[in-house]
C-alpha positions, 0 to 999 in steps of 0.5 A, a space after each residue: 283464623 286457625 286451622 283445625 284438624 276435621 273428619 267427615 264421617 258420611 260424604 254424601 250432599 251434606 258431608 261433602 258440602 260441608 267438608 269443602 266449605 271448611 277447606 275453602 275456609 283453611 282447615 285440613 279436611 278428610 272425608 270418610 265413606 264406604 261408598 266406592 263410587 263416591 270415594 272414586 268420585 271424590 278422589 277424582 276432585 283432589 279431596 282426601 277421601 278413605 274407607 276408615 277413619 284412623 285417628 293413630 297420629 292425628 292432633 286433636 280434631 273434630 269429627 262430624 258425623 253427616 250420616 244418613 237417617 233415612 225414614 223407614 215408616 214413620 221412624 228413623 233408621 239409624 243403622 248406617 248412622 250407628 255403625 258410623 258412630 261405632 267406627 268413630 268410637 273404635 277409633 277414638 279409643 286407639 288415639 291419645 289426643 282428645 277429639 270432639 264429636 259433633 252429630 250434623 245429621 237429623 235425628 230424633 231429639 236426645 240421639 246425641 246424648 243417647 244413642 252417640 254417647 252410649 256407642 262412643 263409650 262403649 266402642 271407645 272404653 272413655 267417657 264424655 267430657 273427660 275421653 272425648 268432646 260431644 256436640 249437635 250441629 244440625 244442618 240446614 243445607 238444602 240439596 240444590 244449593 248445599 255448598 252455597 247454603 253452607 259458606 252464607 248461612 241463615 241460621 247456625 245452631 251449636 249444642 253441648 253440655 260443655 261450654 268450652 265445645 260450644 266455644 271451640 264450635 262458635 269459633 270454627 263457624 262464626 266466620 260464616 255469618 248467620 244468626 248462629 244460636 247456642 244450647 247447652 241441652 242437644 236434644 234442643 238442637 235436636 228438635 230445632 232441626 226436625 221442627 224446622 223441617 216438618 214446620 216446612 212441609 206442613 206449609 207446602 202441605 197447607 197451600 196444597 190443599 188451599 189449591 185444591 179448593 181454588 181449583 174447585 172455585 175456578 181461580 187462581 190460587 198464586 196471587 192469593 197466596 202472594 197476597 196472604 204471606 203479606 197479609 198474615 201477621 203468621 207470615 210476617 210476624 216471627 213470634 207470632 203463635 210459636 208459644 205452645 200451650 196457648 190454643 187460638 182463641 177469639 172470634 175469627 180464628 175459631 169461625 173461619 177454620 170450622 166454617 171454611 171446612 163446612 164451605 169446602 165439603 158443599 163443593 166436594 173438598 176434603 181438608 184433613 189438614 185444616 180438620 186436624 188444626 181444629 182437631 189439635 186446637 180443640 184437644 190442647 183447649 180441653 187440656 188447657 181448661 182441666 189444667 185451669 179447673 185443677 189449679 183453681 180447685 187447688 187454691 180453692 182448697 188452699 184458702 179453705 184449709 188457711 180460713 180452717 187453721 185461723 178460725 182454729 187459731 181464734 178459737 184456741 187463743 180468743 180475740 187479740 
């Protein structure tokens, strides 16, 4: 495998994760952070750590941003993550070799092509594509086993407009295994990311708030949970209910969601999260059912208007 040239803008638990997976791998990795106790500490590893990225010199190289973005209230904050896009964009803009930026952190989908491009541009005086390369490779580290999450991965995602950076980027991260899956849209990668998060929080919300009702009944609730993730065809079945904009129908879907929730307020539990999926599927059914009386009132009169011009037309020429 060739070894290629790589930055890591932000070195916290991914960024150092990542970097080190890439130098056990062979590739000639600097690290870039502004935090003096972590530049310290990865000093003291042995590791090419510094303050500023300097491009001047350097061969063609990717750059992988694993910047914080952080929540503030229920929005990113993406300061620390666009200061560090605007040093990366000053400094492609001093070098003459053609770098690739690759976005790793979580960010909200269409960050890439927005956000990123318009700072690097601006910072760099170049443009996508023919200046500079663009791409997402969200991760999919978690904190207590980065390092071994990213030498064996389950899942690799790689998005760009540019099929030759999805390419370079296949090539650079195949050799680690996984399923690996490729966009030409980021802002898909993007999404990927984010659902893949709040989709696991909204399960470990989910049997949070069954406990509470098994707490209230006096049993246990770990044998039956064992016992519904082999039972739910939701659990065991991947594409069971992801195509969006089809509501649960049926009879017992619909039963036992609004008669668990009338069961739980007789022994005092409040589920918001299960009134929320009645809330939400009852909402997209509306949807769903004015969408279908629109198209049908459009055929309607789509035939009314064809049965009007040939009755028209019979008029005007007579029988055949």
């Amino acid at each position: 495998m060739q070894s290629s040239r790589i930055f890591i803008m932000g070195s916290g638990v991914v960024g150092t994760a990542t970097g080190e997976g890439f130098l056990a791998a062979g590739h000639d990795v600097t690290f870039i952070d502004i935090a003096p106790e972590r530049v310290r500490e990865l000093r003291k590893r042995g590791l090419d750590v510094r303050t500023e990225i300097d491009l001047t010199g350097e061969p063609d190289s990717l750059i992988f941003l694993t910047l914080p973005t952080p929540n503030d209230g229920h929005r990113y904050d993406l300061s620390a993550f666009t200061a560090g896009t605007a040093a990366v964009g000053r400094a492609i803009a001093a070098a003459p070799a053609h770098h690739t930026v690759v976005v790793r952190s979580t960010v909200p989908p269409g960050t890439t092509e927005s956000l990123v491009r318009t700072v690097l541009e601006e910072q760099s005086g170049r443009t996508v594509g023919e200046g500079f390369g663009l791409a997402s490779n969200p991760e999919f580290l978690r904190a207590v086993s980065a390092a071994e999450d990213f030498a064996h991965p389950w899942m690799t995602v790689i998005a760009s407009r540019d099929p030759q950076t999805v390419e370079r980027l296949r090539t650079l991260l195949s050799p680690f295994g996984g399923e690996l899956r490729t966009f030409a849209d980021p802002a898909e990668a993007e999404f990927v990311k984010c659902a893949h998060n709040i989709y696991n929080a909204t399960k470990i919300s989910f049997w949070n708030e069954m406990w509470l009702v098994a707490q209230k009944l006096g049993v246990d609730l770990d044998p039956i949970a064992a016992t519904v993730a082999r039972s739910a065809e939701g659990s065991i079945n991947p594409q069971y209910g992801i195509r969006g904009g089809a509501p649960y129908g049926g009879v017992c879907l619909p039963k036992d969601t609004c008669g668990f929730l009338g069961f739980a307020d007789t022994i005092g539990v409040d589920m918001p999260l299960l009134s929320a999926v009645v809330e939400t599927n009852d909402r997209l059914a509306a949807i769903v059912s004015d969408e279908v009386d629109t198209a049908t009132h459009a055929a309607d009169a789509d035939q009314l208007r064809a049965r009007a011009m040939a009755g028209t037309h019979r008029q005007q020429h007579g029988p055949a």
